[in-house]
FIZAKE-314258 format. One line per field, with one value per residue (C-alpha): residue in one letter; z, x, y. Coordinates in steps of 0.2 Angstrom, whole numbers, plus 5000, padded with zeros to 4 digits. Example, Ala and Ser with C-alpha at 12.3 -4.5 7.8 and 13.67 -1.06 7.14 Angstrom:
<rs>
selum <- c(A  S)
z <- c(5039  5036)
x <- c(5062  5068)
y <- c(4978  4995)
</rs>
This chain:
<rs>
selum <- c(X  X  X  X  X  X  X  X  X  X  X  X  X  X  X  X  X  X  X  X  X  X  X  X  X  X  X  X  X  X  X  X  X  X  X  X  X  X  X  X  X  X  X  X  X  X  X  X  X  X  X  X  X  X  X  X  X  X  X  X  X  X  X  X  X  X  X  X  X  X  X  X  X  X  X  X  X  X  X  X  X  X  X  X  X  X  X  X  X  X  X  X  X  X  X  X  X  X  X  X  X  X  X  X  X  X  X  X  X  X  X  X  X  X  X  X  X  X  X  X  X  X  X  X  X  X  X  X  X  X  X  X  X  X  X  X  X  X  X  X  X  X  X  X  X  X  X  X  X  X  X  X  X  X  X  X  X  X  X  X  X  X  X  X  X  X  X  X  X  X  X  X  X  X  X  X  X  X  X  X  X  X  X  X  X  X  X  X  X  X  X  X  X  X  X  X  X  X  X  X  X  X  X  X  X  X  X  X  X  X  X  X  X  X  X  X  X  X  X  X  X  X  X  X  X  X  X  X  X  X  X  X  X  X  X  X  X  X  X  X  X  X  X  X  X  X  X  X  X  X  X  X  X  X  X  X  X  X  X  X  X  X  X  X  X  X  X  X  X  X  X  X  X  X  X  X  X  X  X  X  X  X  X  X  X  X  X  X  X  X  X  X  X  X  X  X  X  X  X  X  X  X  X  X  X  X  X  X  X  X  X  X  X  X  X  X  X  X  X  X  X  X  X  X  X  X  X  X  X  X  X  X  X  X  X  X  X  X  X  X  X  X  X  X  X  X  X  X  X  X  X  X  X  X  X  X  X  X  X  X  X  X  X  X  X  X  X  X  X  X  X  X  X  X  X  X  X  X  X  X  X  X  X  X  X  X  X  X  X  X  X  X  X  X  X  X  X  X  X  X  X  X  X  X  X  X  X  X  X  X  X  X  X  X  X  X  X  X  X  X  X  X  X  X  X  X  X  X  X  X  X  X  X  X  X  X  X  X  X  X  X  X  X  X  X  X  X  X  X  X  X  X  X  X  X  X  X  X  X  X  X  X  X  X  X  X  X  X  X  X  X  X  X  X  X  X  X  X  X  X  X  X  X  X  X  X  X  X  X  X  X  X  X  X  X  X  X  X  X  X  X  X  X  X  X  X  X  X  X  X  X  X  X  X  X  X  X  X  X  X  X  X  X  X  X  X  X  X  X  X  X  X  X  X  X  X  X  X  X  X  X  X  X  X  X  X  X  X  X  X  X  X  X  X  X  X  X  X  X  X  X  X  X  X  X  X  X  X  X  X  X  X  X  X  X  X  X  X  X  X  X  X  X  X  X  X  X  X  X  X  X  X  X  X  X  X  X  X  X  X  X  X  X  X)
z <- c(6043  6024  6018  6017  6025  6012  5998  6002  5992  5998  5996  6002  6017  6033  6030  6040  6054  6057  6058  6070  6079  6096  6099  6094  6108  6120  6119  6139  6138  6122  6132  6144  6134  6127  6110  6094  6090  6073  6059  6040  6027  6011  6012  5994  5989  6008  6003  5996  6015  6026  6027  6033  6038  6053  6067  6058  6057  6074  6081  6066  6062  6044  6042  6023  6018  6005  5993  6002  5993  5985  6000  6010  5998  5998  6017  6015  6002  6013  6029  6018  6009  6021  6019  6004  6001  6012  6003  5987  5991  5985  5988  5984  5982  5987  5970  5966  5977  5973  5954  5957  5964  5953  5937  5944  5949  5930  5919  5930  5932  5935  5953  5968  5978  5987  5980  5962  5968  5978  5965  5955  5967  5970  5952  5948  5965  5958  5939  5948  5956  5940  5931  5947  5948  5928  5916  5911  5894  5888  5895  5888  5872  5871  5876  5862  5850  5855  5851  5834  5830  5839  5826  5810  5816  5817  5800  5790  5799  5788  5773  5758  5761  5751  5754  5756  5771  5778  5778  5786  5802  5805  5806  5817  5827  5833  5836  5845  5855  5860  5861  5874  5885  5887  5891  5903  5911  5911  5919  5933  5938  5937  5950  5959  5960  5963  5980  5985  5984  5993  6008  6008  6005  6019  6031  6028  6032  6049  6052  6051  6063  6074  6074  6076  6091  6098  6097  6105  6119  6122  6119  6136  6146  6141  6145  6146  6131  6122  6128  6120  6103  6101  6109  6102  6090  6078  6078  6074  6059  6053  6053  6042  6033  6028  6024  6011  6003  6001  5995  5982  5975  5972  5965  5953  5949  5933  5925  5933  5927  5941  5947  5965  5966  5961  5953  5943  5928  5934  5940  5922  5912  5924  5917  5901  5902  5912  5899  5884  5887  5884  5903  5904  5901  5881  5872  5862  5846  5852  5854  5838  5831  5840  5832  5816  5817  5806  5792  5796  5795  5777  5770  5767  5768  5754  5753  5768  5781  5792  5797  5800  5810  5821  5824  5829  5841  5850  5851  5857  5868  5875  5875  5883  5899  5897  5890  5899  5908  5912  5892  5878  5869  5853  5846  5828  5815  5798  5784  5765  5751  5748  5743  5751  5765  5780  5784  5780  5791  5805  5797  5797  5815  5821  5812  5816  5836  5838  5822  5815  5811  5822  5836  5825  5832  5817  5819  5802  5809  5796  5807  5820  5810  5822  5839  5842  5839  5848  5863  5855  5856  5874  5877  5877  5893  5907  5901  5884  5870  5870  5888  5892  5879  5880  5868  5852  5856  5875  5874  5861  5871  5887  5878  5869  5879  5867  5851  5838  5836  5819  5819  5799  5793  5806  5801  5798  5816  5828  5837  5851  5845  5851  5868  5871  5863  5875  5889  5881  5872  5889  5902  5895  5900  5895  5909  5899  5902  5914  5923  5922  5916  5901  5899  5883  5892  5880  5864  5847  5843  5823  5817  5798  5788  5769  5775  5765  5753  5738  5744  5747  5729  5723  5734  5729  5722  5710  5721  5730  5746  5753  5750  5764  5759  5756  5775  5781  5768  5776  5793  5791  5786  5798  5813  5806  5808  5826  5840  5849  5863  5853  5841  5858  5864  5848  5847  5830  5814  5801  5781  5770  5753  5736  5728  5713  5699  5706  5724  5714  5706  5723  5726  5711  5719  5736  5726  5715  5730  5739  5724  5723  5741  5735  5721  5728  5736  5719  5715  5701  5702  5695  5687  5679  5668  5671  5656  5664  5680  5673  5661  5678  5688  5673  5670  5686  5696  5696  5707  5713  5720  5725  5723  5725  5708  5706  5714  5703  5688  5695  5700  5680  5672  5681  5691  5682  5667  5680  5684  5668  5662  5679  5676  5660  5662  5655  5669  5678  5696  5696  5681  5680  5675  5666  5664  5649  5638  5619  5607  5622  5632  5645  5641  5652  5645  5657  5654  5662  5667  5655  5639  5638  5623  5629  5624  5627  5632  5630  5641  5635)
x <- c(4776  4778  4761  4757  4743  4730  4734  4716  4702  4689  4679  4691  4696  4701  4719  4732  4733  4713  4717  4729  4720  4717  4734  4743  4731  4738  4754  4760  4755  4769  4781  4780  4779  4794  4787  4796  4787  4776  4787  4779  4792  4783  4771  4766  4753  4753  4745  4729  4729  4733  4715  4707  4721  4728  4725  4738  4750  4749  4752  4766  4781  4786  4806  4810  4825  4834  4846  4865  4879  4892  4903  4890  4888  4906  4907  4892  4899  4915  4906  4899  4915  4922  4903  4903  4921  4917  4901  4910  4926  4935  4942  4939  4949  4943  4945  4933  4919  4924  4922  4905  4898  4904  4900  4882  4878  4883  4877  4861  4851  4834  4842  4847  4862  4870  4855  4863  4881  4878  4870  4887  4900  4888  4887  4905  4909  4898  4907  4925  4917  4909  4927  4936  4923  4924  4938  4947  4943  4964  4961  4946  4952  4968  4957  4946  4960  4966  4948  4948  4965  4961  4946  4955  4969  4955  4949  4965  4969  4957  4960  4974  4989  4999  5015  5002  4994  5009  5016  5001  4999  5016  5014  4997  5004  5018  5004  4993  5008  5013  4993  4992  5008  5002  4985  4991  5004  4988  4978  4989  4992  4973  4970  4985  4977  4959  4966  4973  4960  4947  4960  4959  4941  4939  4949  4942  4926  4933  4940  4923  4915  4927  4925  4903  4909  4919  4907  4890  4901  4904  4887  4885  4899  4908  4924  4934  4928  4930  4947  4952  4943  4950  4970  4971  4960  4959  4979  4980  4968  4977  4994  4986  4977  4991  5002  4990  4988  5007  5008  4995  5003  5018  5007  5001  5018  5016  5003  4988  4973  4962  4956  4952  4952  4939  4943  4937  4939  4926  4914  4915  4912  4895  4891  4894  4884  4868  4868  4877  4889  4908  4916  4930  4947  4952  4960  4975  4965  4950  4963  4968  4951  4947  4962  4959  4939  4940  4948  4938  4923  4930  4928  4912  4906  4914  4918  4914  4930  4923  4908  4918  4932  4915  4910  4925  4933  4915  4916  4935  4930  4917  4927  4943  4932  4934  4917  4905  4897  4880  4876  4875  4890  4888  4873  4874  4863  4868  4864  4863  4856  4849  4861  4877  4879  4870  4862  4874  4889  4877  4876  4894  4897  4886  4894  4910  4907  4895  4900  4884  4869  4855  4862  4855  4838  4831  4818  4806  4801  4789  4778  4778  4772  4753  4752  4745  4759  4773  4767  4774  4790  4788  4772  4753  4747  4739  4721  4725  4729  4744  4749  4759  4768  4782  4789  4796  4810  4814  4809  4822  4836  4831  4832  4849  4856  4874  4867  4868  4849  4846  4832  4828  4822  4820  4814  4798  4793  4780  4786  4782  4796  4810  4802  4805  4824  4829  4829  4837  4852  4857  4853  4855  4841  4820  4805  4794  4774  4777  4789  4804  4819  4830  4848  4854  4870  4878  4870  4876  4861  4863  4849  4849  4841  4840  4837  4847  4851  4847  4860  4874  4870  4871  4890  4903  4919  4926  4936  4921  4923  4908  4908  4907  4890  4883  4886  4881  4866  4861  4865  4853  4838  4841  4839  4824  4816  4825  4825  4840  4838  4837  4852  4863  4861  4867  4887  4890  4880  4888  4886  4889  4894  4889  4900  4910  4912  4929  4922  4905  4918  4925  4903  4904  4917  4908  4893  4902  4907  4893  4886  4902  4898  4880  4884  4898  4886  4887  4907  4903  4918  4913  4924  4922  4936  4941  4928  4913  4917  4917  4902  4891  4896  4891  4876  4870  4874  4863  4869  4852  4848  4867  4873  4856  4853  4869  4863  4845  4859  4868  4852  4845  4858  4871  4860  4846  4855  4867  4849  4843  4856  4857  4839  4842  4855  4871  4881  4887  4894  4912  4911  4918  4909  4915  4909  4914  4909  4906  4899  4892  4884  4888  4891  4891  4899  4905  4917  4915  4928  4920  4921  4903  4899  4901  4885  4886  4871  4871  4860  4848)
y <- c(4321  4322  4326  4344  4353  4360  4348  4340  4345  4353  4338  4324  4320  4334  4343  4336  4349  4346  4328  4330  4345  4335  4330  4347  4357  4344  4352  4348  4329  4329  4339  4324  4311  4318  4321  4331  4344  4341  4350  4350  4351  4356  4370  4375  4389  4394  4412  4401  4392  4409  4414  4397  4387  4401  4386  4374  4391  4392  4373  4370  4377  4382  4383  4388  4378  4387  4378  4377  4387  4380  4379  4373  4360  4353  4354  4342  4330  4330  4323  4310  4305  4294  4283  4282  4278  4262  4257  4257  4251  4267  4282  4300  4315  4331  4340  4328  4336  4351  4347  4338  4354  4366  4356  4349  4369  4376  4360  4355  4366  4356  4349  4357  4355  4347  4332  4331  4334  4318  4308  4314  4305  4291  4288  4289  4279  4266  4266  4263  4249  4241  4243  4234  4220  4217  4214  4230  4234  4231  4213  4214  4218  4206  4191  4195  4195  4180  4172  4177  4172  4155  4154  4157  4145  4132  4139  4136  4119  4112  4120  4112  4113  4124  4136  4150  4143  4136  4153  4162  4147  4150  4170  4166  4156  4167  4181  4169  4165  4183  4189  4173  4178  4196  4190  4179  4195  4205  4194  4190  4208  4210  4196  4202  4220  4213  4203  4219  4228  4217  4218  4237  4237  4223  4233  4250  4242  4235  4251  4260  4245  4248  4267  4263  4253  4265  4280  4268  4265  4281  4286  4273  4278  4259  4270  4253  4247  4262  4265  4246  4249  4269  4265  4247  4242  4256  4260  4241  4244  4259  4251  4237  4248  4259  4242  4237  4252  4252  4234  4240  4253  4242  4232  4242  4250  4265  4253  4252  4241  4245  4259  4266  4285  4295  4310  4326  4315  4305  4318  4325  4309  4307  4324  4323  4307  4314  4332  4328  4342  4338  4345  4332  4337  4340  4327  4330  4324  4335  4350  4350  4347  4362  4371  4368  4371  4385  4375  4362  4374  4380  4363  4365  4384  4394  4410  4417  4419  4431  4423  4406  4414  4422  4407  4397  4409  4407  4389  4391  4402  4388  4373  4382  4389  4409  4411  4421  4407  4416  4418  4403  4399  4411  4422  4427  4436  4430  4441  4439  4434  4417  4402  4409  4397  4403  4388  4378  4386  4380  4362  4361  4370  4354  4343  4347  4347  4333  4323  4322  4334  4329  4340  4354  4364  4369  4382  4390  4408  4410  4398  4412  4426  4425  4433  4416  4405  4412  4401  4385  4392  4388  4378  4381  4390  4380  4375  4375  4362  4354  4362  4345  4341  4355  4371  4366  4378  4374  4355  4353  4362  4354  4336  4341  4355  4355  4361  4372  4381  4389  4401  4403  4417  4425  4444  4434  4431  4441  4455  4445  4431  4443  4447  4429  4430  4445  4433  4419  4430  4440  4426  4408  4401  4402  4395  4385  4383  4373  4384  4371  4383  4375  4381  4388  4392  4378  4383  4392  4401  4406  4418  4422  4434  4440  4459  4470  4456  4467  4479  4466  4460  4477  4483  4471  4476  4468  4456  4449  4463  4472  4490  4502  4509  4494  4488  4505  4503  4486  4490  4505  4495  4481  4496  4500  4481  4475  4485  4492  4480  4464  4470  4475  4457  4448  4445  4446  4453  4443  4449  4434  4441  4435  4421  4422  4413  4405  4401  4392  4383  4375  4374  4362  4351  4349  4344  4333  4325  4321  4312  4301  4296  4291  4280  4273  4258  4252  4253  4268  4283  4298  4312  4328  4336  4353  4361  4350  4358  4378  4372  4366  4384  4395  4388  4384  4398  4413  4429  4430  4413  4410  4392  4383  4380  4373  4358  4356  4357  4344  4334  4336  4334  4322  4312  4308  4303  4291  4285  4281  4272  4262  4255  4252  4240  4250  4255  4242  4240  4247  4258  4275  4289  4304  4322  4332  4345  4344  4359  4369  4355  4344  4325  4311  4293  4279  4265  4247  4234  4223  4227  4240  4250  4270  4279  4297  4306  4327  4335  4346)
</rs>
């Protein structure tokens, strides 16, 4: 019986218990009928029932299933290995239910087990089925290739004939030649594979047959019958069984096209699908990536070497397993003045582990400075506006759960906000409105600040180091605005320093560099001498804004002149443009492949 009692309102139709009233008091007429006792399996809100519904108390039971543990679980998944190995037609190691219980209890943390750890072997059973019923990808791909150069052969068997098309046919034709003989070898190892396999599978089917038989004639004291199929019949399958399996992995050899086990590999790649976490084993490429993240990190953020080397060790830390696996990835209060890099070290860091931006939870605190607002952080309160639609904060996470969260400006926010950020910081995780909890377990949570900016921009030395004082100066006044408990919980508090002239100058290049990749749509190259490139940094930058204005220089006096001359008709596609300085101001002249009179334009 699956519907609960109570779930009735109080003007529908009688709860289930009163439905079933009669029958219940006729407790010795089910005895003899040999009836199971009535068992409800859901009994939610049962303090609001206690006081009216004590008569269903009484004639029902009310087990409380907790969820298993994680041995519990794998003891589960291993009763129900050899089922599902025979429905799929594969096989399943056991560090593969291992895995799918450990990973699904970290990474899923809106299922319980052993539910998703199930859907997790299922799911990956069901992949190594799909890859042995279709064409492997290296087939796939080899087939493909010899398509295409089946189509250009066709192509230059009509064209003239001259020695350069002589000379290419002959080259296709030997590739065509080669691509079809390996086709042809892959193709008969796939078949061969694929016959084998259905034998296994076909066998391992009988064998479980067999083994049904066996156990209903037991169940019915068949004792010849089961005696045949257990002492004759099964040993028979076995040996056959074990034969094809043997042939197979001749068969196969060290190169295998299709695949049969199920592994942990599997079980990661089902998670990383369902989450978006990367779980599965690095790659050597990804190692070094992972390596190399601070100089990859560096690229981009100048100037600022102890607040990259923070952040990379964390994300090491993460990807390598030896994090704390109860708290997100990495917490950090940036600190400094405007236009040294803050928010974009947390640019980069996303763009460096996801390969794009969009994995970036952007968050303006100065939208939270009302009592009233720190509810969308994690959704409006039942009864009120918006209540189903979700938080901006945890809706986010819970949709892209590997992210970097940038909390801007955060000295801005409510009181309130940081009550919320306690629980997130030392436990991972945040229950939304709703009450679903949203892991931030796989998070870089990146928090900045200008508190104390005036006193960084005050304590510099004259190699660009923070004085003493000046730390202890800005250190002091950010006690006096956090509280202890919120400052304990935060890894790292990271001071960004102001740039000099020399690192502003690399600020330039970056700059310079994104517009080359804008205008090179239309073929234009762009270049600035070395005089052009000191010119932009001292008149662009100013100590108190940082390297902002550098790009509203750029933007004025690069760009739009680029612009006006590209409307205008006298830059033309593939034409190179050159930055230079004359009399104290910068000059910008381009010179086209076709002969184009160079105009050059000073910027005011």
């Amino acid at each position: 019986m699956r519907e609960p009692c109570g779930l009735a309102s109080a003007a529908g139709p009688p709860d289930a218990h009163r439905q079933t009233d009669p029958s219940s008091r006729q407790s010795s007429m089910g005895i003899a009928a040999g009836r199971r006792a009535p068992l409800i399996n859901f009994v939610p809100d049962r303090r609001k029932r206690d006081g009216t519904g004590r008569a269903g108390g009484r004639r029902y039971r009310r087990p409380l299933i907790d969820e298993p543990s994680e041995e519990d679980a794998v003891s589960i998944l291993r009763g129900l290995r050899e089922r599902l190995e025979i429905f799929h037609g594969v096989k399943i190691r056991d560090s593969a239910l291992v895995a799918a219980v450990t990973l699904s209890h970290r990474y899923i943390s809106d299922r319980f087990l052993p539910d998703k750890a199930i859907d997790l072997v299922d799911e990956a059973c069901a992949m190594l089925r799909t890859e042995i019923d279709s064409m492997p990808a290296e087939l796939d791909e080899l087939t493909r290739r010899v398509r295409r150069l089946e189509i250009e052969e066709a192509a230059l068997a009509k064209e003239e004939d001259h020695p350069a098309r002589q000379a290419r046919l002959g080259e296709l034709r030997k590739e065509l030649a080669d691509a079809r003989a390996g086709a042809d070898a892959l193709r008969a190892q796939w078949e061969a594979e694929r016959q084998a396999l259905r034998k296994v599978q076909a066998l391992r089917k009988e064998l479980e047959r067999v083994r049904y038989e066996a156990e209903e004639a037991e169940r019915s004291y068949d004792l010849n019958r089961a005696a045949e199929l257990r002492h004759g019949r099964l040993p028979e399958l076995e040996r056959r069984l074990q034969a094809e399996e043997e042939q197979l992995a001749t068969k196969q050899g060290g190169h295998r096209l299709l695949r049969e086990v199920v592994t942990e590999d599997e079980i990661a790649s089902i998670v990383a699908r369902w989450t978006g976490i990367p779980v599965s084993r690095l790659l050597e490429g990804e190692r070094q990536k992972l390596l190399r993240l601070d100089e990859i990190l560096h690229e981009r953020v100048i100037g600022q070497d102890e607040a990259v080397q923070l952040v990379a060790d964390a994300v090491i830390r993460a990807r390598s397993g030896v994090k704390d696996p109860r708290r997100p990835i990495g917490s950090f209060l940036f600190l400094g003045p405007t236009g040294v890099g803050k928010t974009e070290l947390a640019r980069t860091l996303a763009a460096a582990l996801f390969d794009t931006e969009d994995n970036m939870i952007r968050l303006d605190m100065s939208e939270y400075q009302e009592r009233h607002t720190v509810s969308r952080l994690m959704g409006a309160p039942p009864g009120y506006v918006g209540y189903e639609e979700g938080g901006q904060l945890t809706e986010a996470v819970r949709r892209k759960p590997y992210s970097v969260v940038l909390l801007d400006e955060v000295e801005k926010a409510h009181a309130d906000v940081f009550n919320t950020l306690l629980q997130l910081l030392d436990d991972g995780r945040l229950t939304d409105a709703q009450g679903h909890t949203v892991d931030f377990r796989n998070t870089v949570v990146v928090m900045t600040s200008n508190i104390g900016s005036q006193h960084l921009l005050e304590g510099v030395t004259p190699d660009g180091e923070v004085k003493q004082e000046a730390r202890a100066a800005v250190m002091g006044e950010l006690r006096r605005h956090f509280r202890p408990e919120f400052l304990n919980r935060v890894d790292d508090v990271v001071l960004f320093k102001p740039l000099t002239l020399p690192e502003i100058e690399r600020v330039v290049d970056l700059l310079t560099e994104d517009v080359r990749h804008r205008l090179a749509d239309r073929r234009l190259s762009l270049h600035l001498t070395e005089a052009a490139r000191r010119h932009i940094a001292a008149e662009g930058f100013d100590p108190v804004y940082g390297a902002r204005p550098l790009r509203r220089f750029i933007q004025r006096e690069v760009e739009t002149r680029i612009g006006r001359a590209l409307l205008s008709g006298d830059i033309a596609d593939g034409s190179t443009v050159t930055g230079d300085v004359t009399d104290d101001h910068l000059t910008v002249m381009w010179s086209a492949e076709e002969p184009v009179p160079e105009t050059p334009v000073e910027a005011a």
